[in-house]
C-alpha positions as CSV (number, residue, x, y, z in Angstrom):
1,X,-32.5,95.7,-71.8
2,X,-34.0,92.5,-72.5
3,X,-30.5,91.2,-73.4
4,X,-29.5,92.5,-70.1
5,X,-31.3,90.6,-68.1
6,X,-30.9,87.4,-70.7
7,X,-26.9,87.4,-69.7
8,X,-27.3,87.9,-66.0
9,X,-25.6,90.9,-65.9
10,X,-25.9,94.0,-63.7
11,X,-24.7,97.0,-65.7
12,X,-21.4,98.3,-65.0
13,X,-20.4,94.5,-64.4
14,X,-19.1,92.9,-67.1
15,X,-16.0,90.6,-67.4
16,X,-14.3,94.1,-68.3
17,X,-15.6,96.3,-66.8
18,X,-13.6,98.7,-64.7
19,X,-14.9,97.5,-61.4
20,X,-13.6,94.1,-61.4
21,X,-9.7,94.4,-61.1
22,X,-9.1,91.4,-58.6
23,X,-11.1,88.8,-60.3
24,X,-8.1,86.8,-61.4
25,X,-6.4,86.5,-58.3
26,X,-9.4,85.3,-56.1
27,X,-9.3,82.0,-58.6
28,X,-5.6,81.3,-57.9
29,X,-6.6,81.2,-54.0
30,X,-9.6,79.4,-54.2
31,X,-7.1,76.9,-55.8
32,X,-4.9,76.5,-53.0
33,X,-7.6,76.5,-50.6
34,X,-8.7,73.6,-52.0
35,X,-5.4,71.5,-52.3
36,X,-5.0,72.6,-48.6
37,X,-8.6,70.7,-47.8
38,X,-7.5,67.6,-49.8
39,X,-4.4,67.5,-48.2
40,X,-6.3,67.7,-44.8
41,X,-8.8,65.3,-45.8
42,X,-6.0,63.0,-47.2
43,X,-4.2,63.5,-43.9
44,X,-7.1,62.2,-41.9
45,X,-8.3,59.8,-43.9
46,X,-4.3,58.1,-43.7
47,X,-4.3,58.8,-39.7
48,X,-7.7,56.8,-39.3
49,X,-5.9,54.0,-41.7
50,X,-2.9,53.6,-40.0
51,X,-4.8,53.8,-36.3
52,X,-6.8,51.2,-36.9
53,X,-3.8,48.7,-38.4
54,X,-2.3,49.3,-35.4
55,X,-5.3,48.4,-33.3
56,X,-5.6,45.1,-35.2
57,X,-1.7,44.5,-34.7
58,X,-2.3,45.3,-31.2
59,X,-5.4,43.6,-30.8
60,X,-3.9,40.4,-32.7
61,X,-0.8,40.1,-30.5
62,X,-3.1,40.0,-27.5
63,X,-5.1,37.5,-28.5
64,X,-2.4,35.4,-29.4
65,X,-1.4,36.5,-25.7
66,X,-4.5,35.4,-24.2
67,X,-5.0,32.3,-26.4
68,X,-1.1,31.0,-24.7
69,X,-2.9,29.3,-21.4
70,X,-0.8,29.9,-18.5
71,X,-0.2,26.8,-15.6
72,X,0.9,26.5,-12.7
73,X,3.6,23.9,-11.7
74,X,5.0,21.6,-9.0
75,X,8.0,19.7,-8.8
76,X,7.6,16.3,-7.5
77,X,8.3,15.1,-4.0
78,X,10.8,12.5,-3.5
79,X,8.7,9.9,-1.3
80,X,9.6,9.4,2.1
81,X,12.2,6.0,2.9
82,X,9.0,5.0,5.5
83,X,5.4,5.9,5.4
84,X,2.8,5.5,8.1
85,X,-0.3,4.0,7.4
86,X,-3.5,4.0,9.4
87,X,-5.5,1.0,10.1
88,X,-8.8,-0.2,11.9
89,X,-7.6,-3.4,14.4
90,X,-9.9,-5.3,16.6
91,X,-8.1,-6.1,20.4
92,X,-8.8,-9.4,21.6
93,X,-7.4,-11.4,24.6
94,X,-4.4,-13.3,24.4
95,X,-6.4,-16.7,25.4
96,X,-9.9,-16.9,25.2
97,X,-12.6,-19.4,26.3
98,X,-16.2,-20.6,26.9
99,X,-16.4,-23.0,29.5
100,X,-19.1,-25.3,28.9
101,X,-20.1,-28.5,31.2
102,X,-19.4,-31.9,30.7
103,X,-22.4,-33.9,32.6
104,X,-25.9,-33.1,33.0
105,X,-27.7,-31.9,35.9
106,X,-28.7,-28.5,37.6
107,X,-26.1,-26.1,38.9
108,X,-26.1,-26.2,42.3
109,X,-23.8,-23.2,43.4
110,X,-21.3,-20.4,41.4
111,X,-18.5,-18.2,43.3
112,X,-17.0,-15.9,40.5
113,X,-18.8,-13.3,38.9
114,X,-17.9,-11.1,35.7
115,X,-14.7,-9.4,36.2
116,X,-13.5,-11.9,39.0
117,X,-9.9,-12.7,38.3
118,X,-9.6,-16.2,38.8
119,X,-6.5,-18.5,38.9
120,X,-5.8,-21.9,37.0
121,X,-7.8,-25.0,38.6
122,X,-9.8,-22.7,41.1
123,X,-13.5,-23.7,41.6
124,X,-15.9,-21.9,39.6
125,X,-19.0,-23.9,39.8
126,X,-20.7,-26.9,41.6
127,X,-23.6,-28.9,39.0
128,X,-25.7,-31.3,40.9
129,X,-25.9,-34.9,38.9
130,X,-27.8,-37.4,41.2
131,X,-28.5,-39.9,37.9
132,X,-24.5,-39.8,37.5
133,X,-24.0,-40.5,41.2
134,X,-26.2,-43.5,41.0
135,X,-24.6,-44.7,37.9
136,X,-21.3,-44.3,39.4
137,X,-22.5,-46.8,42.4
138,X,-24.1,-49.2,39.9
139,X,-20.7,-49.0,38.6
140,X,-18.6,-50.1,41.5
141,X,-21.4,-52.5,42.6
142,X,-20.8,-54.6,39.4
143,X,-16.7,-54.2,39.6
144,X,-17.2,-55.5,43.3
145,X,-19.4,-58.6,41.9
146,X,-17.3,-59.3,38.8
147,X,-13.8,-59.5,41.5
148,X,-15.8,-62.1,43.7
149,X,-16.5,-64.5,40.9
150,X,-12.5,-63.7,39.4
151,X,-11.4,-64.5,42.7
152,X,-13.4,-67.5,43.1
153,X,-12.1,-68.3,39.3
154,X,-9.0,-68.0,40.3
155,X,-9.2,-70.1,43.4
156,X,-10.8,-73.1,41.7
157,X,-8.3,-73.2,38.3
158,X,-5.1,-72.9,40.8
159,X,-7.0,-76.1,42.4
160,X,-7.7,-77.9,39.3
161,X,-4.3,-77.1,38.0
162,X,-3.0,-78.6,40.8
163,X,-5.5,-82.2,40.6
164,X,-4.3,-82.4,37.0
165,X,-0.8,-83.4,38.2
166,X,-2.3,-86.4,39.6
167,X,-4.7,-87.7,36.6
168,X,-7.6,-86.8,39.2
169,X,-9.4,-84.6,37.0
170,X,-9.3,-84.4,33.3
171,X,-8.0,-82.2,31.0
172,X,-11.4,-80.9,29.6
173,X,-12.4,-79.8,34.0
174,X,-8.9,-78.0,33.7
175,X,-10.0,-76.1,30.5
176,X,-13.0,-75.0,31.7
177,X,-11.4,-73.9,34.8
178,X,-9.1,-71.6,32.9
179,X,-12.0,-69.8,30.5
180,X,-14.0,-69.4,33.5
181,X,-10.9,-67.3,34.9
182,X,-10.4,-65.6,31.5
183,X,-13.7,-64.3,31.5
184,X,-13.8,-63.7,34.7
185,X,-11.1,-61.1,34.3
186,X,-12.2,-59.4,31.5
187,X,-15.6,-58.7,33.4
188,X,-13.6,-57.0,36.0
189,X,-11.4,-55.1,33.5
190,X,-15.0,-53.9,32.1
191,X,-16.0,-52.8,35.2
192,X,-13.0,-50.6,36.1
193,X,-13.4,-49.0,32.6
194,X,-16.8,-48.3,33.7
195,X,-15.8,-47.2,37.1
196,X,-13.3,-45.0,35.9
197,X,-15.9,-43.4,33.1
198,X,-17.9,-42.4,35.9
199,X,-15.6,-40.9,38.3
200,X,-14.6,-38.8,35.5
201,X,-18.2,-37.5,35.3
202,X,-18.8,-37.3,38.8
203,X,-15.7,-35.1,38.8
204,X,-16.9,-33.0,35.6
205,X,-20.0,-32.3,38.2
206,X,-17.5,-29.5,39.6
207,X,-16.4,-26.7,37.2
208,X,-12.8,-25.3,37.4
209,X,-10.9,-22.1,35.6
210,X,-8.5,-23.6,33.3
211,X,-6.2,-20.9,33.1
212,X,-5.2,-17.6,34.6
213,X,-7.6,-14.9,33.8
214,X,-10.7,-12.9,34.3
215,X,-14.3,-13.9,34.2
216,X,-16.1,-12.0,30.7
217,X,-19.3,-13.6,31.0
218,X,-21.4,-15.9,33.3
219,X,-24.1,-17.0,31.3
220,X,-26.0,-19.7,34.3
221,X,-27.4,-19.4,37.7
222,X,-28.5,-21.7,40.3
223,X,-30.9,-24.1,39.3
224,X,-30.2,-24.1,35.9
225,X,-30.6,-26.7,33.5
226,X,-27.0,-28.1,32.5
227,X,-26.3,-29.8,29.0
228,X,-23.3,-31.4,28.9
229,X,-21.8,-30.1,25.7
230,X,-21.1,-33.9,24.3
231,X,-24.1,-34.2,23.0
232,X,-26.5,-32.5,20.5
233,X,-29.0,-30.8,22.8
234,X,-28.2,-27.0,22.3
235,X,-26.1,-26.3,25.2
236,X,-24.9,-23.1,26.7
237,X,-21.1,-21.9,28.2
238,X,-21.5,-21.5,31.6
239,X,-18.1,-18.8,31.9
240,X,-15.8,-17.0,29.3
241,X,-12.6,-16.6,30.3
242,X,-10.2,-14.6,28.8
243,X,-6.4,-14.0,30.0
244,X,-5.6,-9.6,29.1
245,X,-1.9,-9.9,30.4
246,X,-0.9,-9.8,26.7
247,X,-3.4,-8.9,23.6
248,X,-3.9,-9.6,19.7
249,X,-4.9,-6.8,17.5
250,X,-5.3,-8.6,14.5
251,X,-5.6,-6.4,10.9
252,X,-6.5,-6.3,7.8
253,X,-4.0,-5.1,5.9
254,X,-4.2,-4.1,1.9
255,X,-2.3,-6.1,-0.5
256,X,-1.0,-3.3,-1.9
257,X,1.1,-3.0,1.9
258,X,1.0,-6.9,2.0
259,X,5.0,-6.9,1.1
260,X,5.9,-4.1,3.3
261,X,4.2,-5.6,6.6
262,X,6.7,-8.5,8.1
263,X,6.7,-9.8,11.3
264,X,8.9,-7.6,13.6
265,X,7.6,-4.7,12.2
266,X,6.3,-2.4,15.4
267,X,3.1,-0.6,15.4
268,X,1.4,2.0,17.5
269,X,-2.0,1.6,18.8
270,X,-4.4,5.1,19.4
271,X,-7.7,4.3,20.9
272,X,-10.4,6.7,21.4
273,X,-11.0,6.4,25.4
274,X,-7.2,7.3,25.4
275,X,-6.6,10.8,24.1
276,X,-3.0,11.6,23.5
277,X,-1.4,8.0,24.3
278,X,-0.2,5.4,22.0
279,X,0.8,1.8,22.9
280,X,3.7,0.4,21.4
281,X,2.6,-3.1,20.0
282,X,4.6,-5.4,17.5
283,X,3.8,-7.3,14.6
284,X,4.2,-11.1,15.3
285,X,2.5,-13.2,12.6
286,X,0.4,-12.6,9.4
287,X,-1.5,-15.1,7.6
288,X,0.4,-15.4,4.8
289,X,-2.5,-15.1,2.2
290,X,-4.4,-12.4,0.7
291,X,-8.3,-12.9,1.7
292,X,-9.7,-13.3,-1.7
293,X,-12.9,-11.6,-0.9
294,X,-11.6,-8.3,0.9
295,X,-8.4,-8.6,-0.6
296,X,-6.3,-7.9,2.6
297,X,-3.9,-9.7,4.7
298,X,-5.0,-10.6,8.1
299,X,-2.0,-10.2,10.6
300,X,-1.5,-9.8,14.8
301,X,-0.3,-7.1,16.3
302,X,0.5,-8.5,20.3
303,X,0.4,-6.0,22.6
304,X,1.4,-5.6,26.5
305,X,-1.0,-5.3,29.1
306,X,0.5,-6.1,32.2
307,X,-1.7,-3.5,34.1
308,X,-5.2,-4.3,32.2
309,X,-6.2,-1.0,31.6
310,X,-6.6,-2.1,27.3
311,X,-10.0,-3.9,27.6
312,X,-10.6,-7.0,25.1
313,X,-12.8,-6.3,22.1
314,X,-11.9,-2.4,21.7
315,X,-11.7,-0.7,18.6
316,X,-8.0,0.3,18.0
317,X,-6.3,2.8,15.3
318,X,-3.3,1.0,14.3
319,X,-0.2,2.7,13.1
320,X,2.6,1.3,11.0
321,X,5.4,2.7,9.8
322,X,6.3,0.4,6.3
323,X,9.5,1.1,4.2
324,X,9.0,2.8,1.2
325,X,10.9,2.8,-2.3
326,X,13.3,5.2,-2.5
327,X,12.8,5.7,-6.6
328,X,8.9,6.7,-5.8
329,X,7.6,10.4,-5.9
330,X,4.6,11.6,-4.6
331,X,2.5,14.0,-6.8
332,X,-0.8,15.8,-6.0
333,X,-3.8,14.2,-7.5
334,X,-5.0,17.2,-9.5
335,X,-2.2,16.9,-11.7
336,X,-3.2,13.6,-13.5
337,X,-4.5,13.2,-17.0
338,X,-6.7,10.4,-17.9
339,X,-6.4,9.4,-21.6
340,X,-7.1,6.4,-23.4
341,X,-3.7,5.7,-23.7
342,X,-3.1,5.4,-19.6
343,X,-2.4,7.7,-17.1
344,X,-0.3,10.6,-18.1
345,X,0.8,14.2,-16.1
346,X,1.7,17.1,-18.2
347,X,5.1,18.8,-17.4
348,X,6.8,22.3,-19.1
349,X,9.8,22.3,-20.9
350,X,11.4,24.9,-23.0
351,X,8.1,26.7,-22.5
352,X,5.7,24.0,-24.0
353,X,3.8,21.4,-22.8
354,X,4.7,17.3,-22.9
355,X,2.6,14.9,-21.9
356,X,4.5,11.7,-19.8
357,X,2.9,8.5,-19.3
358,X,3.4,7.5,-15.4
359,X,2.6,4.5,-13.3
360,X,0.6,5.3,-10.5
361,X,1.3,3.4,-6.8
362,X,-0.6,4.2,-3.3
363,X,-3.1,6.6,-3.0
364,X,-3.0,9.0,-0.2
365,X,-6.6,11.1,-1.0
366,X,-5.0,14.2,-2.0
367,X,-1.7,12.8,-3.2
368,X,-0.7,9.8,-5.1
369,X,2.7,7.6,-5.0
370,X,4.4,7.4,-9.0
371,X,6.5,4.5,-9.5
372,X,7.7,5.3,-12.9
373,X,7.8,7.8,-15.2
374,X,9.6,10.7,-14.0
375,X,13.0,11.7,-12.7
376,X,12.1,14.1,-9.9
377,X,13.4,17.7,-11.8
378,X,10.2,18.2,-13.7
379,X,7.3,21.1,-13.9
380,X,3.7,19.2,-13.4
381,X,1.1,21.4,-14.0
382,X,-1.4,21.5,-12.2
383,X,-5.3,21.4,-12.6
384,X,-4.3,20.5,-16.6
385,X,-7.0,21.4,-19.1
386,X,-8.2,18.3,-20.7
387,X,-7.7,19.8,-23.9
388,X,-3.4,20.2,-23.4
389,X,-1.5,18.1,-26.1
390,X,2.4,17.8,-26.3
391,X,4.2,21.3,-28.1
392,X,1.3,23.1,-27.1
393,X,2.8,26.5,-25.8
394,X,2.2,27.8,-22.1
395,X,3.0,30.4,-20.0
396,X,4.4,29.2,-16.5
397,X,2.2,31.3,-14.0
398,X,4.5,33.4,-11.7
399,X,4.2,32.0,-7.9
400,X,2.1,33.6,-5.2
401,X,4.1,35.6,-2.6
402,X,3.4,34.1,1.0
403,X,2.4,36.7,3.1
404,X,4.4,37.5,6.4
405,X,3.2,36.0,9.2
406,X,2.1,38.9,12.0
407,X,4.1,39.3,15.3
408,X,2.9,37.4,18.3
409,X,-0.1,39.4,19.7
410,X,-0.2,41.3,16.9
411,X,-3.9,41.2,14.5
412,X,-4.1,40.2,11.6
C-alpha cells in the first residue's frame, strides 16, 4: 500500500492495465492540436506584420504627399498699349492779378465788388491825393517860369547875335547871351519832365481793370489809407482780378510718367461738385525738369471755360491716358519674392518650381508693371512660401469652379 500511494497510482490503473486502451491515440491528437495553434498563432502573428508594413508604406507615401506643397498660378497679363493714371491738379485762372496803387492818398470811391465782371480800362476806383495835386501845380508853376526867362533868353541872344554883325557888342556879351539861352532851355526841359512825372501820378489817382475779367477780391474801402506800392511801406492790392474764360490745372506728375506726359497729350478733369461729368482739358506745357525735392514734373493742363461754371482754385482729379510699352506685363503683387539677390517670382514648369529674377516698373497697389524677365506663357504662383527654392516639386492646385450666376429676380 505504501508503495501505492508512493507511485501515484489508483489501483486497477496502471500503464497496462486493462482499462486504459486509448491512451496512445489521445497523444497523437494532442500533437496536432497543437501544430494547429502554432500555425494560428503563426498566422496572426504574420497578418499583424504585414498590416502594419503596409500602414507605414501607406502612411509614408502620404506624407511624401502632404510634404509636395501645392500653388496656385496665374499667367501674366500682357499690359495695356495706354494706361490711365490719376492725379491731384490745382485750377487756376488763365490771367491772374492784384492790383495795387501807384500814389498815396485815401480812396475816395469803388464801383465793382467781388464777382463784378469788369472789362479792360473800366474804372474801378477813385484815391484822393491832394499833396500830388499840389505838387503837380508846383510843377507847371515852375515850367511856366522857366519858358518866360527861355523866351526872354532867346529874345536877347537873337538881338545880340544880330549887334555882333556890326562890332557893337563884343564877342564875350554874345557868349553870354548864348549860355543864358542854353540854360535857359534845359530848365524848361526839367520842368516838363517834372510836369509830365506828375500828371502820371495824378492819373495813377484813378484805378482801372487791366484786362477782361472778374473781380476775386476787394481788399479796400472808402477812406482807406493807400500806399503806393513803389515804395517800402507794406502796402496792400486793392482788387484781384482774374480772367476764367480759359484755365490752368497745373500737376505734379511722377518721374516715373515724366517721359510718357508730352504736350498734346489730353486729359480729363473729375471734380467733386460735379458728379458724373468730366472736362476735356489738354496738356500744353510741362516744365521740363524733375523738382528735386518732390521728385515730379510740374506741367499745365488748359482747360475751356467759356461758360464759367469751373471756379478758380478748385481741387481737380486729373486723368491721363499715357502710352504704355507693349513688352510690359502686369503681375499681382502677392506673387513677388524678395531675396537678397533682387526681386524674383516663382513660376511651375514640368511640375517644379524655378525661381526668375524680374525687373519691376509702376506700381498699381494690387498689381505691379514687369519690364523684364518673363515671356508672358508662364505659371506665377501665387502667395509663394518664402521657403520655395528652384527644383523644389509642387503640385499645381486645381482652379475654383465660378459659380453660375442666378436668373434675374431670382435669390441667391
Amino acid at each position: 500500500m505504501m508503495q501505492s500511494q508512493t507511485d501515484g497510482r489508483i489501483p486497477g490503473q496502471g500503464p497496462h492495465s486493462p482499462g486504459t486502451p486509448g491512451a496512445k491515440p489521445r497523444s497523437l491528437g494532442g500533437w496536432l492540436a497543437g501544430i494547429a495553434v502554432l500555425l494560428l498563432f503563426v498566422g496572426l502573428l504574420v497578418s499583424g506584420i504585414l498590416e502594419r508594413i503596409h500602414t507605414n508604406a501607406s502612411l509614408r507615401t502620404e506624407t511624401a504627399d502632404v510634404a509636395v506643397p501645392t500653388v496656385s498660378v496665374v499667367t501674366p497679363k500682357r499690359a495695356a498699349p495706354s494706361q490711365e493714371i490719376v492725379l491731384p491738379g490745382n485750377v487756376q485762372p488763365y490771367i491772374t492779378s492784384p492790383v495795387f496803387a501807384r500814389t498815396n492818398g485815401y480812396l475816395e470811391h469803388w464801383y465793382f465788388d467781388i464777382g463784378a465782371h469788369v472789362k479792360k480800362g473800366q474804372l474801378l476806383a477813385v484815391i484822393s491825393s491832394p499833396e500830388v495835386d499840389q505838387q503837380l501845380q508846383q510843377a507847371q508853376s515852375n515850367l511856366l517860369t522857366a519858358q518866360a526867362n527861355l523866351e526872354l533868353a532867346t529874345i536877347t541872344k537873337t538881338r545880340y547875335e544880330g549887334l555882333k554883325k556890326t562890332n557893337a557888342v563884343s564877342q564875350q556879351d554874345v557868349d553870354n547871351t548864348v549860355g543864358t539861352y542854353n540854360a535857359n532851355k534845359a530848365i524848361v526841359e526839367a520842368d516838363q519832365a517834372a510836369v509830365r512825372q506828375y500828371l502820371a501820378l495824378v492819373s495813377f489817382e484813378k484805378v482801372y481793370a487791366p484786362f477782361d475779367g472778374v473781380i476775386t477780391a476787394r481788399n479796400t474801402d472808402i477812406g482807406d489809407l493807400i500806399n503806393s506800392g513803389s515804395n517800402a511801406i507794406v502796402k496792400t492790392d486793392l482788387f484781384h482780378i482774374a480772367q476764367p474764360g480759359v484755365l490752368r490745372v497745373y500737376v505734379n506728375v511722377p518721374e516715373d510718367f515724366s517721359q510718357q506726359t508730352k504736350p498734346g497729350l489730353t486729359a480729363e478733369l473729375k471734380l467733386a461738385e460735379f458728379p458724373g461729368r468730366m472736362f476735356k482739358g489738354k496738356l500744353v506745357r510741362t516744365a521740363e525738369a524733375i523738382n528735386y525735392a518732390t521728385r515730379t514734373l510740374l506741367v499745365e493742363v488748359d482747360v475751356n471755360n467759356p461758360s464759367g461754371e469751373l471756379l478758380s482754385g478748385a481741387y481737380a482729379e486729373v486723368h491721363f491716358k499715357v502710352p504704355g510699352q507693349v513688352s510690359t506685363y502686369i503681375l499681382p503683387v502677392d506673387t513677388l519674392l524678395f531675396r537678397k539677390e533682387g526681386l524674383n517670382v516663382a513660376i511651375v514648369e514640368n511640375g517644379k518650381a524655378k525661381l526668375v529674377p524680374v525687373t519691376p516698373g509702376h506700381d498699381f497697389g494690387d498689381s505691379i508693371e514687369i519690364l523684364s524677365g518673363l515671356q508672358g506663357n508662364e505659371s506665377v504662383i501665387t502667395s509663394p512660401p518664402d521657403s520655395i527654392v528652384t527644383g523644389e516639386t509642387v503640385h499645381i492646385a486645381a482652379p475654383q469652379a465660378t459659380p453660375p450666376t442666378p436668373p434675374a429676380g431670382e435669390k441667391k
